[in-house]
Kinemage of the C-alpha trace (Angstrom):
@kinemage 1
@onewidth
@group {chain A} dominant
@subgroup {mainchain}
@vectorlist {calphas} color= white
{ca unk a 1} P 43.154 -38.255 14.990
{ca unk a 2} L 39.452 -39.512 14.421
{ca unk a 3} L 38.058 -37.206 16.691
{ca unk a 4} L 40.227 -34.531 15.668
{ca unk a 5} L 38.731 -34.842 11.915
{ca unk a 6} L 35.301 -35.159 13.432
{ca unk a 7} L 35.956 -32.164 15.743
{ca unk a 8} L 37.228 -29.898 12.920
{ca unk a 9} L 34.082 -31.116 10.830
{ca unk a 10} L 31.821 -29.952 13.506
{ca unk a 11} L 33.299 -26.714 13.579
{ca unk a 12} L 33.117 -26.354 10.315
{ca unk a 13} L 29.401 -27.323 10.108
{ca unk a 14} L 28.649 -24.784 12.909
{ca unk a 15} L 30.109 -21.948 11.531
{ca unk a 16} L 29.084 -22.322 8.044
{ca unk a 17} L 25.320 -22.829 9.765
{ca unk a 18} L 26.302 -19.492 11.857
{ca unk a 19} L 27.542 -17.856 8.473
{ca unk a 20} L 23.843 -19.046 7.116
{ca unk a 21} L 21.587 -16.521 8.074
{ca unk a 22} L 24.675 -13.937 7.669
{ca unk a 23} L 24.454 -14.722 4.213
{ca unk a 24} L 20.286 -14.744 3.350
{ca unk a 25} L 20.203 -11.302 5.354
{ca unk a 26} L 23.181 -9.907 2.800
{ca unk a 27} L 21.469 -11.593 0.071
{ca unk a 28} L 17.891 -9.832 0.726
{ca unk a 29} L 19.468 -6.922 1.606
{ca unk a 30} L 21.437 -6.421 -1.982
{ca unk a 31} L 18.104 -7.467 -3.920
{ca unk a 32} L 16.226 -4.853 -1.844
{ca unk a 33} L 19.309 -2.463 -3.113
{ca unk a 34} L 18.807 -3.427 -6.929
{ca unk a 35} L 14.966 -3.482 -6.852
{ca unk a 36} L 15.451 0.807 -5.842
{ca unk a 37} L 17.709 1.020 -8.584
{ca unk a 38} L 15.558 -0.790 -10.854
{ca unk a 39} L 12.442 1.365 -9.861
{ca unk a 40} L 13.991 4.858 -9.885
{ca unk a 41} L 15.332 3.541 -12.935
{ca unk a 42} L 12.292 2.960 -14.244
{ca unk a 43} L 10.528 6.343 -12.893
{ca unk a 44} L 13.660 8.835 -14.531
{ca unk a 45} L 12.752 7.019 -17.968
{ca unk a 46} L 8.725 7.352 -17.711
{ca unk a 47} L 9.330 11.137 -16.600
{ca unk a 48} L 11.882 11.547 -19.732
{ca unk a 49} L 9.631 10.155 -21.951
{ca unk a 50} L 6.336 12.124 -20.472
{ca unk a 51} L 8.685 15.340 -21.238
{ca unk a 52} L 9.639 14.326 -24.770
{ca unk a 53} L 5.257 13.498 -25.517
{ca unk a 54} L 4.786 16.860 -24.528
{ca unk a 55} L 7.559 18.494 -26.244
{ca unk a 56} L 6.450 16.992 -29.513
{ca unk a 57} L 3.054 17.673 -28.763
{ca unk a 58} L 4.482 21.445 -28.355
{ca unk a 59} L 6.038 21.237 -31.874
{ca unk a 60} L 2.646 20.019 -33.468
{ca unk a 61} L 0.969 22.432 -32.351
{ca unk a 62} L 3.544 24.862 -33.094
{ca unk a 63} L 3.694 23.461 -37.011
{ca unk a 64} L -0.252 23.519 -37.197
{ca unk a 65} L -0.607 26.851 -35.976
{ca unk a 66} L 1.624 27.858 -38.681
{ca unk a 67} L 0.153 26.618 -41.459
{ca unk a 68} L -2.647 27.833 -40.398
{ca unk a 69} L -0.871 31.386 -40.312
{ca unk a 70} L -0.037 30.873 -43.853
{ca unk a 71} L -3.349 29.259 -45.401
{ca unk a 72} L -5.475 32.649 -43.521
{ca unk a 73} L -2.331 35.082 -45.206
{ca unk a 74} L -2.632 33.020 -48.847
{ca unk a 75} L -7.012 33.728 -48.087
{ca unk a 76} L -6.573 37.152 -46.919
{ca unk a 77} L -4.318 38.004 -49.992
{ca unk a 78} L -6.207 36.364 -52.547
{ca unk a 79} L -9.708 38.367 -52.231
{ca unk a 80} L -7.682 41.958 -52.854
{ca unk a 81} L -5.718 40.269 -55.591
{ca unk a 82} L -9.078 38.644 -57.256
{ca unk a 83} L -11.009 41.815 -57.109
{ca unk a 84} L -8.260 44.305 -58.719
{ca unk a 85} L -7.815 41.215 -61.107
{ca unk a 86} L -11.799 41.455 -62.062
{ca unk a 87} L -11.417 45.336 -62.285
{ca unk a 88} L -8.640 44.931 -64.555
{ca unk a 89} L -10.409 42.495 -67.087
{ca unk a 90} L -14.038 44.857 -66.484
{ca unk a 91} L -11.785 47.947 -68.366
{ca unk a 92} L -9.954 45.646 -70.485
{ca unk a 93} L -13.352 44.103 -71.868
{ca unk a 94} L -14.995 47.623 -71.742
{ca unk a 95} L -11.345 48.806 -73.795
{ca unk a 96} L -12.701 45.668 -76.192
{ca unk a 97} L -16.220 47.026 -76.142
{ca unk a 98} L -15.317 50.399 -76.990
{ca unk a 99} L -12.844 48.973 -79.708
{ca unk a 100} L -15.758 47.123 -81.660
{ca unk a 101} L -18.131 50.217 -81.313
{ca unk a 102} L -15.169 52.251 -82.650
{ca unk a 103} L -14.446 49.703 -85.610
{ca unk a 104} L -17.953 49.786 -86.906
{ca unk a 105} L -17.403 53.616 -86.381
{ca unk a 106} L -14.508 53.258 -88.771
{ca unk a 107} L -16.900 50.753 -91.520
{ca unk a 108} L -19.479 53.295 -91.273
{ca unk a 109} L -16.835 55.934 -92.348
{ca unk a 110} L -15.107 53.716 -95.087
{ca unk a 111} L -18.104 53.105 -96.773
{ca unk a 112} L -18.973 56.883 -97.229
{ca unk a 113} L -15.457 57.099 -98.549
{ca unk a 114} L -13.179 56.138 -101.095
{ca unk a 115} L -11.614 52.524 -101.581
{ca unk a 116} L -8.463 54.255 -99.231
{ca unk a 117} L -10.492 55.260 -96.587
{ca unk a 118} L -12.048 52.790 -96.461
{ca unk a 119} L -8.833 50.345 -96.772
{ca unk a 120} L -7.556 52.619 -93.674
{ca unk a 121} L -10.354 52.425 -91.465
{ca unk a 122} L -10.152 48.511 -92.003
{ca unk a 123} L -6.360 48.895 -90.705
{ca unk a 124} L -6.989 50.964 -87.960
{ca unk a 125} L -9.978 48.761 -87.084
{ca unk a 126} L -8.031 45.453 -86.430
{ca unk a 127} L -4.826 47.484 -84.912
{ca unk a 128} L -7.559 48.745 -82.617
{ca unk a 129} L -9.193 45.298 -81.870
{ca unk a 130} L -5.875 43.410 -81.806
{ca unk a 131} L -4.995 46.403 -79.002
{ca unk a 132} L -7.923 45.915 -76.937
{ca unk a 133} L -7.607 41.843 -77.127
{ca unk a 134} L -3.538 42.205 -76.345
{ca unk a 135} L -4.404 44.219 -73.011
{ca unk a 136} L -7.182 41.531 -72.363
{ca unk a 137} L -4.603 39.118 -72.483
{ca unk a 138} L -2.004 40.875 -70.416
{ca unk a 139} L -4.159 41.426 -67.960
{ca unk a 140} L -5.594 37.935 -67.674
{ca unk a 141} L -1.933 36.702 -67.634
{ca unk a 142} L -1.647 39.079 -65.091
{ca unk a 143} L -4.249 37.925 -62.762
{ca unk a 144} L -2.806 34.433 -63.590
{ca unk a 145} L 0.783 35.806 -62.176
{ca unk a 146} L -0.591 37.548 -59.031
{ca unk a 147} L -2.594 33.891 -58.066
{ca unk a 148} L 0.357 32.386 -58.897
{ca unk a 149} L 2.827 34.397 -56.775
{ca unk a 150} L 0.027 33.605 -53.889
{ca unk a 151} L 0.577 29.972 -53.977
{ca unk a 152} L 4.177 30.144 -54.352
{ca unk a 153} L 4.485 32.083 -50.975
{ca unk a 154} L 1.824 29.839 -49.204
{ca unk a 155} L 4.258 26.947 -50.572
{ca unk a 156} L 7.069 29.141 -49.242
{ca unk a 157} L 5.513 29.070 -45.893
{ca unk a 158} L 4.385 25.304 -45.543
{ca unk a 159} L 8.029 24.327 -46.569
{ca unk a 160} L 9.143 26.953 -44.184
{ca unk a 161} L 6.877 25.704 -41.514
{ca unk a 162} L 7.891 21.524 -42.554
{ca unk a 163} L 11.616 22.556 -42.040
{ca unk a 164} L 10.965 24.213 -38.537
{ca unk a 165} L 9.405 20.985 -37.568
{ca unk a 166} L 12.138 18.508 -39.283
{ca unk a 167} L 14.850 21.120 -37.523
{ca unk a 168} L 13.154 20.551 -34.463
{ca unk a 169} L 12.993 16.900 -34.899
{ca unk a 170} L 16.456 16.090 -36.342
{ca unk a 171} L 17.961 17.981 -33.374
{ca unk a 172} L 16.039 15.970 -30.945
{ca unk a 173} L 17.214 12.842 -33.023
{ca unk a 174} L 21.235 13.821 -32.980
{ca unk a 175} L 21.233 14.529 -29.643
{ca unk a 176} L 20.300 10.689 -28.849
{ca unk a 177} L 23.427 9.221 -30.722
């Protein structure tokens, strides 16, 4: 029975030393296997991420190129705007001008009159001034509204432009999830 037992533990020993090199070959083989898994892996992730670089890069240049659009409208608008708005207040303080030369028109006359005349002329002299200063005003507050309707549409367009890039961006980000 001895030899039996020391027969079976030879065979035993020889096929788990012929099983050996079986097993290092299987074992290189299937870390060989991973490793290209691990690499192309690797390569599909780089190339992903190159692609999503250049997309943003894309949508930069896309967002800076239109605010750029709307700073060069907002500049192009305001020089038309700003020079009607100077002819404006040139008549309204030539309207002024005329208004004083007319009031001291209207003294001159009062004091070759009577007390009424001369009470009149006074009236129509400060409805005449108070005229001329009311359309200065208007017209200043209209200058005022035209600048401000400017910025209010170059604000229009930044926020317009932000939201195209956040759009851009928060569809990128929901499609990760």
């Amino acid at each position: 029975m001895r030899a039996a037992l020391i027969a079976l533990a030879a065979a035993v020993l020889v096929a788990a030393g012929a099983a050996l090199p079986a097993y290092w070959i299987g074992d290189g083989h299937g870390a060989a296997r991973v490793q290209q898994e691990w690499d192309r892996d690797i390569a599909t992730r780089a190339i992903e991420a190159a692609g999503k670089t250049e997309e943003a890069r894309t949508e930069e240049r896309s967002h800076a190129n239109d605010i750029t659009q709307a700073t060069d409208k907002f500049n192009a608008a305001r020089a038309p705007a700003a020079a009607d708005s100077a002819t404006r207040i040139a008549d309204a303080e030539r309207l002024q001008r005329a208004a004083e030369s007319r009031a001291a028109g209207y003294r001159a006359m009062s004091e070759a009159g009577e007390a009424e005349r001369h009470r009149l002329a006074g009236h129509a002299a400060r409805l005449d001034e108070d005229l001329a200063a009311g359309r200065l005003v208007a017209e200043s507050l209209r200058a005022e509204l035209v600048d401000r309707d400017q910025r209010i549409e170059l604000l229009a367009d930044v926020i317009r432009a932000d939201g195209a890039l956040l759009g851009r961006a928060s569809d990128d980000g929901a499609g990760q999830r």
